[in-house]
C-alpha positions in Angstrom: -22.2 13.9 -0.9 -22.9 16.9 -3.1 -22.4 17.1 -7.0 -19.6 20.3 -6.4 -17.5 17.8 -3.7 -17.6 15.1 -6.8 -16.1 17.6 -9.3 -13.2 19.0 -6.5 -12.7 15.8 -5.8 -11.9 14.7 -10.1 -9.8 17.8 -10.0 -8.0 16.4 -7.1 -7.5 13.0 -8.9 -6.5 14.8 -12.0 -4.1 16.5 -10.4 -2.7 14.0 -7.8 -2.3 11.3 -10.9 -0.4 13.9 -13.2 2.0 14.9 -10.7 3.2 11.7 -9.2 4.7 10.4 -11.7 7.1 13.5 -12.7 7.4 13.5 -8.9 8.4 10.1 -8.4 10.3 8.8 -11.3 11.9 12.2 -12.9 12.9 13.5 -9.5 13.1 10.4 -7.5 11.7 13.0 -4.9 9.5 12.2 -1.7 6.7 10.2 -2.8 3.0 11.8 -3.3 1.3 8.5 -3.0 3.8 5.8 -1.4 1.5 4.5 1.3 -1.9 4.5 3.0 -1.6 8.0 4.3 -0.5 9.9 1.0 0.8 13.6 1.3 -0.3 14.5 -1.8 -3.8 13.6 -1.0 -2.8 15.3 2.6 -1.8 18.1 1.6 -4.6 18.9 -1.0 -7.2 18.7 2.2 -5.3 21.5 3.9 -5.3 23.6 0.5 -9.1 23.0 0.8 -9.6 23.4 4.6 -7.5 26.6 5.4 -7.4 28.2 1.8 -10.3 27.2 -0.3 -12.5 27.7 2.4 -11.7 30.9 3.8 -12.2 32.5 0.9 -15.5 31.0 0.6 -16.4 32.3 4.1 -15.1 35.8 2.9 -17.7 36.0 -0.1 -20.4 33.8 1.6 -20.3 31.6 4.6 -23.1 29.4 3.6 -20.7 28.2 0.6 -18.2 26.6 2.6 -16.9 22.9 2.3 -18.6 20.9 4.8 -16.7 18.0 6.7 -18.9 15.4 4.6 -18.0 17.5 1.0 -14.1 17.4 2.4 -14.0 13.9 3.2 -15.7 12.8 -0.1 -12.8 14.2 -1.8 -10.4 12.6 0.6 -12.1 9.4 -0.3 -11.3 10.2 -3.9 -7.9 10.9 -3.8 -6.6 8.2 -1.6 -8.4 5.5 -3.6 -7.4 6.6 -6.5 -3.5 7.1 -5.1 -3.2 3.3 -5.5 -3.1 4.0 -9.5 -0.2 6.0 -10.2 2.9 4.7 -8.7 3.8 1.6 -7.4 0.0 0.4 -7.1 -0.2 0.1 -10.7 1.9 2.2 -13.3 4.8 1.7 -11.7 5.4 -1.9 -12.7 2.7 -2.7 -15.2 4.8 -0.6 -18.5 7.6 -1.4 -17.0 6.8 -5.4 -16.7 5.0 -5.8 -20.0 7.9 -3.9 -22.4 10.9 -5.4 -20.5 10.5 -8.9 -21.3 11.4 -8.5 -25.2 14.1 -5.3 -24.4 16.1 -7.1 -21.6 16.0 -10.4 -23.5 19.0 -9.1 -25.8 21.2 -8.7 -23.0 24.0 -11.4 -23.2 23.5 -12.4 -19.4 19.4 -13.6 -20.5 18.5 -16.6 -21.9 14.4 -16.8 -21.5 14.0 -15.7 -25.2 13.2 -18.9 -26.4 11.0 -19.6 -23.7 9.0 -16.6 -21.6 8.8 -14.6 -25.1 7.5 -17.6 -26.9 5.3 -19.2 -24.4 3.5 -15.8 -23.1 0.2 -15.7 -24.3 -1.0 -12.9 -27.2 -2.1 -10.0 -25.2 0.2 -10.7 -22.1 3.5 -8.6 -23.0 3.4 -6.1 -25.1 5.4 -7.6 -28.2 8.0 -10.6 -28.7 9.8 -8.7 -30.8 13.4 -7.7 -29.2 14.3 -5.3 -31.9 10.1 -3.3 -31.9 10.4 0.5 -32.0 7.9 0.5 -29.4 9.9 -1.2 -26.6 13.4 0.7 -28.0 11.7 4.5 -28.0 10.0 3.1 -24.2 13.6 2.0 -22.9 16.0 4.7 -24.3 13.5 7.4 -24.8 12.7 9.8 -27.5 15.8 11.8 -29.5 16.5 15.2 -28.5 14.9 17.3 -31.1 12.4 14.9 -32.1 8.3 14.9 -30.5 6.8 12.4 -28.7 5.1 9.9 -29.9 3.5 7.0 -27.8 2.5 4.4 -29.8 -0.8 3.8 -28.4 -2.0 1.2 -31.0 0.8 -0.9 -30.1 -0.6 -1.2 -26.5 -4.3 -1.4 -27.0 -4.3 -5.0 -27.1 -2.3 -5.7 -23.8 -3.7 -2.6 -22.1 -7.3 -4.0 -22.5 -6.0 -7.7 -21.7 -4.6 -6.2 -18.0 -7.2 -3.6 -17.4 -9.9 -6.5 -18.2 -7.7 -8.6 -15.1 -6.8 -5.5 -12.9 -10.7 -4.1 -13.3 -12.1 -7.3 -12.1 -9.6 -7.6 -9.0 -10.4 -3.5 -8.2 -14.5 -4.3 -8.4 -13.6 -7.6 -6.3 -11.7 -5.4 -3.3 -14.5 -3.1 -3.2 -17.5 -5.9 -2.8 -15.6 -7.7 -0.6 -14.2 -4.4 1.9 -18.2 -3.5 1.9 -19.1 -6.7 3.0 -16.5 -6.6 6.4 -17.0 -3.0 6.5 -19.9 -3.3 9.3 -17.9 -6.5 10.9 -14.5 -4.2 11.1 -16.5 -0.7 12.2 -18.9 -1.7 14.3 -18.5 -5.5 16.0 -15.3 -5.3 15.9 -14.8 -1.1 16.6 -11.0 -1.1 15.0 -9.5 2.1 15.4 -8.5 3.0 12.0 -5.9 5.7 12.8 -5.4 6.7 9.4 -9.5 7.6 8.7 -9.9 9.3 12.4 -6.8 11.7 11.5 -8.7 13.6 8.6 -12.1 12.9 10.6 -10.8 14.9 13.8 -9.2 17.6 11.8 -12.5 18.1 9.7 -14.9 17.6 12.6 -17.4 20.7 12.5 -16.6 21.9 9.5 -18.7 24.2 7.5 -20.4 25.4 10.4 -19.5 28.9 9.6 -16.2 28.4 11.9 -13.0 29.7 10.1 -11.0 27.0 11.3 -11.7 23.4 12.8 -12.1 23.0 16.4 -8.6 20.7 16.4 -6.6 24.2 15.5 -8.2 26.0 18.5 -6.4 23.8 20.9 -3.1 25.0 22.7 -1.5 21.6 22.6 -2.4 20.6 18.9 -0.8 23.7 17.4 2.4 23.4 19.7 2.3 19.6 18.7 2.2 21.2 14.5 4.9 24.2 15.4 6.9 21.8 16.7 7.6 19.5 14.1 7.4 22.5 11.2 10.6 23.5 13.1 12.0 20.1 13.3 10.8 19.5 9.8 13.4 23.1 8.4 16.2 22.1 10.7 16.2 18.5 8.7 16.4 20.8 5.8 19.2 23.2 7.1 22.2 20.5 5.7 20.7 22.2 2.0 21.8 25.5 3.3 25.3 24.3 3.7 25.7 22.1 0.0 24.2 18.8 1.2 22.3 16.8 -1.5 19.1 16.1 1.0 18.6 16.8 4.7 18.9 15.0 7.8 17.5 11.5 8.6 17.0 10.8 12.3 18.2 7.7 13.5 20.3 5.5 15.7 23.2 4.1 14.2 22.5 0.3 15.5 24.9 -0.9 12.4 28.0 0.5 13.3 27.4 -0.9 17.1 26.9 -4.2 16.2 29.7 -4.7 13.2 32.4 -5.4 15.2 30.4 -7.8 17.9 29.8 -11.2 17.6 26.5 -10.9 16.4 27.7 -9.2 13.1 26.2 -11.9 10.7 23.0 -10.5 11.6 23.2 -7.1 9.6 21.7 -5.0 11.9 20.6 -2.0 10.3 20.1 1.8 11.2 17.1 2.5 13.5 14.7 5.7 12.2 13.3 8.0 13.7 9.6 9.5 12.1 7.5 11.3 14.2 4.8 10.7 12.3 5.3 6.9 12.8 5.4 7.7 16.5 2.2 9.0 16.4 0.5 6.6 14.3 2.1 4.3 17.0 0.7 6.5 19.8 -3.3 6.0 18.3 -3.2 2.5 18.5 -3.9 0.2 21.1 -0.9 -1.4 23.3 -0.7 -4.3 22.4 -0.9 -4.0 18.6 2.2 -1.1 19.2 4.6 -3.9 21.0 3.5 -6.3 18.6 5.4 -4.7 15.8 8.7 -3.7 17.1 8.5 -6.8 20.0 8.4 -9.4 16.7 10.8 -7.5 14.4 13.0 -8.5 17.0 12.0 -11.8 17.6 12.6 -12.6 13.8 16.3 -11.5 14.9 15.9 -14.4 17.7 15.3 -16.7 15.4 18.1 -15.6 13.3 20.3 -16.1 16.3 19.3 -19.8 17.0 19.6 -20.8 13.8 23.4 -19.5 13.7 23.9 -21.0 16.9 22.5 -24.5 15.8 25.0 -24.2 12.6 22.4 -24.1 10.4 22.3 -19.9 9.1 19.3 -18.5 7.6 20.8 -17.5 4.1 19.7 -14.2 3.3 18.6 -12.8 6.7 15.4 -11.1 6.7 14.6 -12.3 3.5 15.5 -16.2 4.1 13.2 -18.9 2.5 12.3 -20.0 6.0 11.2 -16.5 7.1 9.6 -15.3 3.9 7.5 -19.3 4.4 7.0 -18.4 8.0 5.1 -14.7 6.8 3.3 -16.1 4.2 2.1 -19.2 6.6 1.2 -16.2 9.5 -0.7 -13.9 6.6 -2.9 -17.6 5.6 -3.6 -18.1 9.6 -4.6 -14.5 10.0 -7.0 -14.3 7.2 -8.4 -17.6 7.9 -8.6 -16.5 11.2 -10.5 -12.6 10.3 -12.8 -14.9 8.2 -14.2 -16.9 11.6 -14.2 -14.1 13.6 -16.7 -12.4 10.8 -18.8 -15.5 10.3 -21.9 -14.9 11.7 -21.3 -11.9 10.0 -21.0 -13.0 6.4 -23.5 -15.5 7.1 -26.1 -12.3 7.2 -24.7 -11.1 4.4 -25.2 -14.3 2.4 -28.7 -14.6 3.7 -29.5 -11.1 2.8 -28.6 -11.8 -0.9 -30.4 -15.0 -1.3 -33.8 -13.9 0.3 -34.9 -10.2 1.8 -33.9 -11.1 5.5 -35.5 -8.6 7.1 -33.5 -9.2 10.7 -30.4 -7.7 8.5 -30.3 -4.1 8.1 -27.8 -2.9 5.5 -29.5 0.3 4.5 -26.9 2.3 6.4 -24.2 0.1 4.2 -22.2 2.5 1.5 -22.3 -1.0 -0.5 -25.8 -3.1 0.0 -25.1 -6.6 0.3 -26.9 -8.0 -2.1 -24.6 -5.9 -4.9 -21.4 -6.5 -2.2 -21.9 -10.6 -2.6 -23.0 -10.9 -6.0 -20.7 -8.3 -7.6 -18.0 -10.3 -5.3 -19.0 -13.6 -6.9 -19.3 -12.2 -10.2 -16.0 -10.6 -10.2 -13.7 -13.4 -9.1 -15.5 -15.9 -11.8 -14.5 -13.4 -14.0 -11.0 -13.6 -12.8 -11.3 -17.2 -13.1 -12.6 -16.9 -16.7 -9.9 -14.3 -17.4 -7.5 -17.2 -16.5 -8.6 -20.3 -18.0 -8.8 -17.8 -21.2 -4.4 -17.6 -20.7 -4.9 -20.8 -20.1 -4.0 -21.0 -16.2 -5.4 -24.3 -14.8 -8.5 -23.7 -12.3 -6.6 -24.9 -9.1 -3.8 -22.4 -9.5 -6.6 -20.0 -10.9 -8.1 -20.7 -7.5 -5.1 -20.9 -5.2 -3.9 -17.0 -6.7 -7.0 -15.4 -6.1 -7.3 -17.0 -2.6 -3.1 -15.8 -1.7 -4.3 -12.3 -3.9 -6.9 -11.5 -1.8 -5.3 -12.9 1.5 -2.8 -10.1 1.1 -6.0 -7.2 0.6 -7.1 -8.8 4.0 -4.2 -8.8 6.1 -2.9 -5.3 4.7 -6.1 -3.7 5.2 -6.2 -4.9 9.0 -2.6 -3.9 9.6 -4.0 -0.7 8.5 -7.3 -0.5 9.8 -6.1 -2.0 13.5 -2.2 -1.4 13.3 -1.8 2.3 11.9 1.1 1.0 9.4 0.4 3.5 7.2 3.7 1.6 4.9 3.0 -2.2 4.6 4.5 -4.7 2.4 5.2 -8.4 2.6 8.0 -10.5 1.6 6.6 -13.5 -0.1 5.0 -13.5 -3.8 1.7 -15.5 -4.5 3.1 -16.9 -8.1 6.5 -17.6 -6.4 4.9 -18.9 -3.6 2.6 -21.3 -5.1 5.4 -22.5 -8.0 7.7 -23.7 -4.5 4.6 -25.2 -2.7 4.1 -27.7 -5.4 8.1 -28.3 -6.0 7.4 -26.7 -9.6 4.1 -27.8 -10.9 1.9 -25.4 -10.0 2.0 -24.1 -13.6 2.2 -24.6 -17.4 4.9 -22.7 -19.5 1.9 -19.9 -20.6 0.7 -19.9 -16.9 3.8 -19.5 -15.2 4.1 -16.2 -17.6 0.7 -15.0 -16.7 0.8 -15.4 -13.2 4.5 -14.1 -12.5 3.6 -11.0 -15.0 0.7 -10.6 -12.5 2.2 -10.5 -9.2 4.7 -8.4 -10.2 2.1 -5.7 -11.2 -0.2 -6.3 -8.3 1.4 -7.9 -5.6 5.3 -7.3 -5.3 4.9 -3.7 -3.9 2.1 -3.2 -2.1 2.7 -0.3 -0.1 -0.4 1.1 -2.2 -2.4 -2.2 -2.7 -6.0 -0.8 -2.8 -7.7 -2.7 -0.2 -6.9 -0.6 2.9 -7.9 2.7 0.5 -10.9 1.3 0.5 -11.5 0.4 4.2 -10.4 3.6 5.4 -12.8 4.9 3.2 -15.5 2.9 4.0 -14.7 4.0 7.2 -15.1 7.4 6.6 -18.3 7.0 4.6 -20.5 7.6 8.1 -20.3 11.1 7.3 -22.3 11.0 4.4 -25.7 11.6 5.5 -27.4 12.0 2.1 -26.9 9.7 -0.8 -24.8 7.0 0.9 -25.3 5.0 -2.3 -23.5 6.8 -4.7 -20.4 6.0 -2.7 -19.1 3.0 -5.0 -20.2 5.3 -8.2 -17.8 8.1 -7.3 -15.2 5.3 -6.2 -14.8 4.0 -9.3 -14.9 7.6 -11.3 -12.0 8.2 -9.0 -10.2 5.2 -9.9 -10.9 5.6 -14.1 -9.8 9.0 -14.2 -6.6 8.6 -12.1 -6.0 4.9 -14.4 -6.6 7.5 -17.5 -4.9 10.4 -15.7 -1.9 8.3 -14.7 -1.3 5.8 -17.5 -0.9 9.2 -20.2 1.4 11.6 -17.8 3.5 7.8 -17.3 3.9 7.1 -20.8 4.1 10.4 -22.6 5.9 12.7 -20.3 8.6 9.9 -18.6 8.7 6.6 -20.3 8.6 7.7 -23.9 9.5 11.3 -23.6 13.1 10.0 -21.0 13.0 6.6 -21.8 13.2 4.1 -18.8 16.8 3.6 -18.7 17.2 6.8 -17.9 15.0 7.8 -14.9 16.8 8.1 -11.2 15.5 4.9 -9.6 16.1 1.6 -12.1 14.8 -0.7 -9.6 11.1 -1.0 -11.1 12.6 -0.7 -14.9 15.5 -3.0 -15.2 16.7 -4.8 -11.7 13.1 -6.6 -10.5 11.6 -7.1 -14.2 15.9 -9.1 -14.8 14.8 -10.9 -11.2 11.4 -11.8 -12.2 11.7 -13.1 -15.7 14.8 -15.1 -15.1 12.6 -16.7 -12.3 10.2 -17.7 -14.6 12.8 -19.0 -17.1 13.5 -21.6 -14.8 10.2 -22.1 -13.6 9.5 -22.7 -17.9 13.0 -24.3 -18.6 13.5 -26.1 -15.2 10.3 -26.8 -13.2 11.2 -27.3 -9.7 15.1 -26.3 -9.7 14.4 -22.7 -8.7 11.9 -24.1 -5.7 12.9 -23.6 -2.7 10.6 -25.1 0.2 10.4 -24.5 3.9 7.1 -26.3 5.2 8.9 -25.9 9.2 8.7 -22.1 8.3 5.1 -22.2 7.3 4.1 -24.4 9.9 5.5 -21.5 12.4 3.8 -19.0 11.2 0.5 -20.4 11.1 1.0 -21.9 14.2 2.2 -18.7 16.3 -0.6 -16.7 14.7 -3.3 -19.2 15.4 -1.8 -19.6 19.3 -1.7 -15.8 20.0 -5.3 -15.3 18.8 -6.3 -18.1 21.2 -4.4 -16.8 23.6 -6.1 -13.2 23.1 -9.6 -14.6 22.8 -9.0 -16.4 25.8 -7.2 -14.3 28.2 -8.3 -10.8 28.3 -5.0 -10.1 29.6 -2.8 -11.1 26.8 -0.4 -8.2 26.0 0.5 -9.0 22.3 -1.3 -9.1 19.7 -0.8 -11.4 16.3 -0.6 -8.1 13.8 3.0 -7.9 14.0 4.2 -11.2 13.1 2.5 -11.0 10.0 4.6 -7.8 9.0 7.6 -9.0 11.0 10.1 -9.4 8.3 9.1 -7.0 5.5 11.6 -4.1 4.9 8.8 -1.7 6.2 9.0 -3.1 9.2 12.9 -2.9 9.3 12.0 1.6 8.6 9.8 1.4 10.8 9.9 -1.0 14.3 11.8 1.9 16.5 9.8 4.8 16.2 6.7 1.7 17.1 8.7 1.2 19.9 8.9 4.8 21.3 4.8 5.3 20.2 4.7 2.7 22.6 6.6 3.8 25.0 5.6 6.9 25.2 1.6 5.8 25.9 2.9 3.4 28.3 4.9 5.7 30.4 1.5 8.8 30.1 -1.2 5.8 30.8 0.8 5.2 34.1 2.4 8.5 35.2 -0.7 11.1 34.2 -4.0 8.2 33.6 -6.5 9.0 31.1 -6.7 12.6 31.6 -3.1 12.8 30.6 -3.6 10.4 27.4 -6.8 12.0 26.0 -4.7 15.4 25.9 -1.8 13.4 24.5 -3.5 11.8 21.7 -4.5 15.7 20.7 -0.7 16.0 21.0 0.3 13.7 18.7 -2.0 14.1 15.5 -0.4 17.1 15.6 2.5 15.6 15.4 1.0 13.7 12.2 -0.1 17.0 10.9 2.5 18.8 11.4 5.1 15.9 10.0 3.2 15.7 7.1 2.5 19.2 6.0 6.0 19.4 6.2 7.1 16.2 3.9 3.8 17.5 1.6 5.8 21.2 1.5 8.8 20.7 0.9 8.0 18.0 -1.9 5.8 20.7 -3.9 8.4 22.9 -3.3 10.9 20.2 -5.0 8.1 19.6 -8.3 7.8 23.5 -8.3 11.4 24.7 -8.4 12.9 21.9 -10.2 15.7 21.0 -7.4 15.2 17.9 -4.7 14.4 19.5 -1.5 16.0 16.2 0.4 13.2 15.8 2.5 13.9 11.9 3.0 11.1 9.8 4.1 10.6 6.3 3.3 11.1 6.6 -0.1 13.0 4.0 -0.7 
């Protein structure tokens, strides 16, 4: 860790958090930052690594970035990627400033109720007819300058970034405390730190390019998929509005069969999901695309028993049954670490000199104090909005089971796109039939979950493990990890929150950006939840303790079953991600990841798979330089290049 990686690494932030937001909501374009393996972040280490460093070789080899300097900023970049889309600044204007603007609508009724029960400080006015929520909706006049009015969001702005700080400093002491368990004991694979790792290994060795570019089958694994990647493009040529999506159309095979009510949709094709696929073990693979379709099972006995799972995929009964499997699993990660914390506890009550953590990025003495510190602080935060300690306690524990389970289906799955269908606030308001909260509670907490929890394909926890992960390259200074960390995260916050509000939601206004979902549909959904759950307790609740039961119980029999029998082929990962609309983008190209290591393990043995592993991170380099190209060419040129992936 040297002081020049630290200031590449701001600039990086700087630049990563300025862009994304034109990028995402002005041109509704590729996302830079939409989930654990960011292209922006991507494609700022091959700026770095094949241009920043060659000509630092041509005026002096000894000035070259060395892997540990590369991966610092790395580290940077993707932890602070969870700030400014939908980690953060995509819901929390949004949330704060449509409760008083959508509450003139004549279809909305919670004005007498979410506006005057919310806390001071929680939303940004009560006042339907402020200047500050009008100018933020329907943007500045033509003709006239921009004008945030930052005075007007000082108060809520502190009263969030009080909350959100707390949960950030939380994720961090409570990732280094596993970090060990997860690396070490446990040796997960983390696909998404060892693609970066392999491509930087060597570096600044006075070698022009790293050892992974030398190899025959890597660079016809990249040249492959940069000529896949233009003939996607090649529908632009011809007056298409984007390119080509790969997929097999499942929908229009199953609309006219008998299994119609299950609205099967397309399957997708992404090679990069293939090889993210390919780095993982076996049985983690078929435990993704093997449980997606067990969920459509279970869809099928239902209808058969007369007794249809309304909604599908998003049923009550499957969204109960996820957030049962996500309690089990983190319950679950929690035994298998206990010996494990236990040395961490012992290490910060007395010096324990059998427990060595001076290799740890975060000691454990700060890990489990700051940890202990930090969620009283969150428990503080919301007795102060006056949320009763039990659901105080219950939130955190649902808030923090989705950091767990999100970072392992990172660290151990390669998802690099995870989200979950259940919402802690909503979740806990059905499990006690509607008395979970108060009137001002049930406004804090579903104001919280929407800007923290509803999209999580950039919740910060696995950022942070994959950087932890990547931390054993820093041989000097190992320390100064958490420092740089959270520099990373204020200046992207800082970075992010002014391009957001000055150059799209004030300057555009958010009625009139491409994508309304985050502005107008979810914030409608949300707050006329939380009428009822004000106006109504219990009406809106809708229970489904056999769902719950089910998924708790399946995930705590398949990780008997795998601790018992070493020859268990599935693992428990994918049930937890089973039903989530990630999983719906991606369980096919899982299944041909899987397939495809299956079929070289048996036909060519492990000769044949080491050579194919080289294989197919270039196929994840490749994939993504080409999504990270075309989408600066998009933000450069003004015009959508139409590379679609997974930006919905």
């Amino acid at each position: 860790m040297t002081w020049r990686a630290f200031a590449v690494g701001i600039l990086g932030v700087l630049g990563l958090c300025l862009l994304t937001p034109i990028n995402d909501y002005s041109f509704a374009n590729t996302y830079l930052t939409g989930n654990h393996f960011p292209v922006g972040v991507f494609f700022f280490l091959i700026i770095l690594t094949l241009g920043v460093n060659l000509v630092l070789r041509l005026v002096r080899r000894a000035w070259m970035l060395r892997q540990s300097e590369l991966m610092l900023v790395w580290c940077m970049m993707l932890v602070s990627s969870t700030v400014p889309a939908s980690g953060l600044m995509r819901y929390w204007p949004t949330t704060l400033a449509a409760a008083p603007y959508l509450s003139q609508r004549p279809d909305v009724f919670w004005e007498e109720d979410v506006l005057k029960e919310a806390p001071d400080g929680i939303l940004l006015t009560r006042d339907p007819m402020s200047v500050a929520v009008k100018v933020f909706y329907e943007g500045t006049p033509e003709g006239e300058p921009v004008r945030v009015p930052w005075s007007r969001w000082t108060r809520c702005a502190v009263t969030w970034g009080i909350f959100i700080g707390l949960y950030y400093l939380a994720t961090f002491f409570l990732c280094g405390m596993l970090r060990k368990q997860w690396v070490e004991s446990e040796r997960l694979i983390f696909p998404l730190a060892r693609v970066p790792l392999d491509f930087t290994e060597d570096l600044g060795e006075g070698r022009l390019l790293p050892p992974m570019m030398r190899s025959g089958t890597f660079l016809v694994a990249v040249g492959l998929m940069i000529v896949l990647g233009l003939a996607r493009l090649s529908p632009l040529a011809f007056g298409s509005e984007q390119g080509w999506l790969w997929r097999v159309p499942f929908s229009n095979v199953f609309r006219e069969t008998a299994l119609s009510y299950l609205y099967v949709g397309d399957a997708y094709i992404y090679p990069l999901v293939i090889g993210f696929a390919f780095l993982v073990p076996r049985d983690v693979s078929l435990s993704v695309w093997l449980f997606h379709l067990f969920v459509y099972g279970e869809m099928i006995v239902a209808y058969s028993l007369g007794k249809p799972l309304a909604g599908r995929l998003t049923s009550t009964f499957l969204t109960w049954q996820q957030a049962g499997a996500f309690v089990a699993l983190t319950v679950g990660m929690l035994w298998m670490a206990r010996r494990h914390l236990w040395a961490v506890v012992r290490k910060a009550f007395s010096r324990a000199p059998d427990v060595d953590d001076s290799g740890e990025p975060i000691g454990y003495r700060l890990a489990f104090w700051g940890l202990v510190l930090s969620l009283g602080g969150m428990v503080a935060w919301y007795a102060w909005f006056r949320v009763g300690l039990g659901a105080g306690l219950a939130l955190i524990a649902l808030m923090f089971s989705i950091v767990l389970v999100h970072s392992r289906l990172v660290a151990q799955g390669g998802l690099f796109f995870v989200q979950q269908g259940w919402q802690p606030s909503m979740f806990l308001d059905d499990l006690t039939g509607g008395h979970a909260f108060s009137a001002p509670a049930a406004v804090v907490a579903q104001v919280q979950t929407n800007i923290l929890a509803y999209d999580s394909r950039e919740v910060l926890g696995p950022h942070v493990m994959n950087a932890l992960r990547i931390s054993s390259v820093f041989e000097r200074h190992r320390r100064l990890f958490l420092p740089a960390m959270l520099a990373a995260l204020v200046v992207g916050a800082v970075a992010a929150g002014y391009a957001t509000m000055e150059w799209i939601y004030y300057k555009q206004g958010a009625l009139n950006l491409p994508n309304t979902h985050s502005t107008v549909y979810r914030p409608l959904r949300m707050y006329e939840r939380t009428h009822l759950m004000i106006s109504s307790p219990g009406e809106a609740a809708e229970q489904s303790f056999g769902g719950l039961a089910s998924g708790a119980g399946m995930i705590g029999l398949l990780m008997f079953l795998r601790g018992t029998f070493c020859w268990w082929p599935v693992h428990p990962l994918g049930l937890a991600v089973a039903v989530s609309w990630c999983t719906t983008q991606l369980w096919f190209s899982f299944f041909l990841g899987w397939l495809a290591k299956v079929l070289i393990l048996k036909i060519g043995g492990g000769r044949a798979l080491r050579r194919a592993r080289t294989f197919f991170i270039g196929v994840i380099i490749g994939e993504s330089t080409m999504v990270a190209f075309s989408t600066v060419v998009s933000l450069l040129t003004g015009v959508r290049t139409g590379y679609v992936f997974l930006s919905g």
